[in-house]
C-alpha positions as a LaTeX table, in Angstrom:
\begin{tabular}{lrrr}
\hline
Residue & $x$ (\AA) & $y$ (\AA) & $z$ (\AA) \\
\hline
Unk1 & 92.70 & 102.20 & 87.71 \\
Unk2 & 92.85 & 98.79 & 89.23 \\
Unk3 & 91.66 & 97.77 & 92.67 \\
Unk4 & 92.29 & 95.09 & 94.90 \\
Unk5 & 89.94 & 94.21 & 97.56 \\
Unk6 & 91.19 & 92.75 & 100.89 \\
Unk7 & 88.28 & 90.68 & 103.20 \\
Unk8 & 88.49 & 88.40 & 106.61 \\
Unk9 & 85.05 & 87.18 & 107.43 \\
Unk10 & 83.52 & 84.56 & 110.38 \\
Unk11 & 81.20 & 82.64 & 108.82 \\
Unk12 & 79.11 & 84.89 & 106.11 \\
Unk13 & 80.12 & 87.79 & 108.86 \\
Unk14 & 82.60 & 90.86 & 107.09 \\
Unk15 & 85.16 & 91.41 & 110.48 \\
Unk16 & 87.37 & 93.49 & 108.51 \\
Unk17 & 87.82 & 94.55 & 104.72 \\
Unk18 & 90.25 & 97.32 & 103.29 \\
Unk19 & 91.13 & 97.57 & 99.28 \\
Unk20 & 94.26 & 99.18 & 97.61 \\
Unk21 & 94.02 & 100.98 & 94.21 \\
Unk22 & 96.92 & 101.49 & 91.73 \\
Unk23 & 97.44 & 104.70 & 90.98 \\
Unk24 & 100.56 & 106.46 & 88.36 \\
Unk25 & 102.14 & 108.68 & 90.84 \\
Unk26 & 105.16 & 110.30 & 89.84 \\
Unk27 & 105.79 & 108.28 & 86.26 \\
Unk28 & 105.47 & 105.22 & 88.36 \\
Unk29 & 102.75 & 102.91 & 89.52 \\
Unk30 & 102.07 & 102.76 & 93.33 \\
Unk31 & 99.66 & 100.67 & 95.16 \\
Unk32 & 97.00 & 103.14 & 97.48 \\
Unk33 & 95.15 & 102.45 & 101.23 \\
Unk34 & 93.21 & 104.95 & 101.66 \\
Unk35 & 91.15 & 103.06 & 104.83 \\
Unk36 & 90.48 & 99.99 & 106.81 \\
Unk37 & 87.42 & 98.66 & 108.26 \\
Unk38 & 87.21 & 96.64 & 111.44 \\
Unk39 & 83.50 & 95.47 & 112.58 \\
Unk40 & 83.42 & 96.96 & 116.21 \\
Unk41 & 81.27 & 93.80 & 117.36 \\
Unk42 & 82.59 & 91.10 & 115.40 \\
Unk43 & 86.39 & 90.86 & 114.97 \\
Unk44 & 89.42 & 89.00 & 116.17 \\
Unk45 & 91.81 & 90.53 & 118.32 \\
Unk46 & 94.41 & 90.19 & 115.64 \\
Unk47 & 92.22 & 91.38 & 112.85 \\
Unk48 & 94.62 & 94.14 & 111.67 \\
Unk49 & 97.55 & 91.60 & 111.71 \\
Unk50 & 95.55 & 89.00 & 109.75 \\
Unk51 & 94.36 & 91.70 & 106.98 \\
Unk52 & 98.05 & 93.62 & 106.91 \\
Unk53 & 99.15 & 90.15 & 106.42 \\
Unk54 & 97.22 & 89.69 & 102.92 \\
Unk55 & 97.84 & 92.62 & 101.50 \\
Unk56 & 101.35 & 92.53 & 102.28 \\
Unk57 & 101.82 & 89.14 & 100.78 \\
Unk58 & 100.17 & 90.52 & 97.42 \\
Unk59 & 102.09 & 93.83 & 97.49 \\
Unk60 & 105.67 & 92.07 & 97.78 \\
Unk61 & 104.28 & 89.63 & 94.98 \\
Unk62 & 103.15 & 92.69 & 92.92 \\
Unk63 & 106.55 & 94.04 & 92.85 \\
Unk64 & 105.14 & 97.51 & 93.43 \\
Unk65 & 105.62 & 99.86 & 96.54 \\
Unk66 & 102.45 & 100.40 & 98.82 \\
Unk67 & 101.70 & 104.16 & 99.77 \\
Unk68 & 99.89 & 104.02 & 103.15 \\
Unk69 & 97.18 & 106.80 & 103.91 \\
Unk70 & 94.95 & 104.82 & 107.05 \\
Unk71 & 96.45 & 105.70 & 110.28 \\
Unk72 & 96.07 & 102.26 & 111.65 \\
Unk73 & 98.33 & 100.68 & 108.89 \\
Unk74 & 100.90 & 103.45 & 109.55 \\
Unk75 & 100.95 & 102.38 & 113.15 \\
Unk76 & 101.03 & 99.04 & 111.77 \\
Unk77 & 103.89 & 99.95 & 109.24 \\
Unk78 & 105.98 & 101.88 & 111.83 \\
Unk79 & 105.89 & 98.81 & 114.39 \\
Unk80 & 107.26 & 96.50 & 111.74 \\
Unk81 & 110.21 & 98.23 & 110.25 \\
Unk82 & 111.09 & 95.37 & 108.15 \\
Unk83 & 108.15 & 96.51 & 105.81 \\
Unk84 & 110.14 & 99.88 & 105.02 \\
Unk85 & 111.46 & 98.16 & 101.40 \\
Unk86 & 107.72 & 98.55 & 100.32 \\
Unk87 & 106.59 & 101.47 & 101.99 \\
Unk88 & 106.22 & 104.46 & 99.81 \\
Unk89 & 105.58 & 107.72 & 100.80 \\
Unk90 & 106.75 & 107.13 & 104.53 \\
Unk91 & 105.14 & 109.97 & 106.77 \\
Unk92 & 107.68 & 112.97 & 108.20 \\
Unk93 & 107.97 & 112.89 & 111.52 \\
Unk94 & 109.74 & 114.77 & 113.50 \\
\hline
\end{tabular}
């Protein structure tokens, strides 16, 4: 399994980290977030956009879909629809 670790730090200060494993799902390789981490004292107010923002650029570079489990990069995921090419495993809702 590979993994792919995502990281925005102030200074020698982690604000936010999340990783991504590839994983065979299905006869096909998909890319995994299980979680994100955001320091509750030390972050920017954009933090999520600034870490989506990385891994996004490496997932459309990868070529492979990303199948998103953290609830804050669904939110993030439904609020930018144009994402929905790489987005595997969309949640149902109803």
């Amino acid at each position: 399994m590979e993994k792919k670790i995502f990281e925005i730090k102030i200074g020698d200060i982690l604000t936010s980290r999340t990783d991504i494993d590839l994983i065979k799902k299905n006869n096909q390789q998909i890319w995994v977030m299980n979680h994100i981490f955001i320091n509750p004292t030390n972050h920017d107010e954009h933090e999520i956009s600034l870490l989506m923002e990385k891994v996004i650029n490496f997932i459309k570079q990868s070529g492979i879909s990303i199948w998103v489990l953290d609830p804050i990069a669904i939110e993030y995921f439904k609020k930018h629809p144009e994402l929905n090419n790489i987005w595997a495993e969309q949640p149902f809702s109803i």
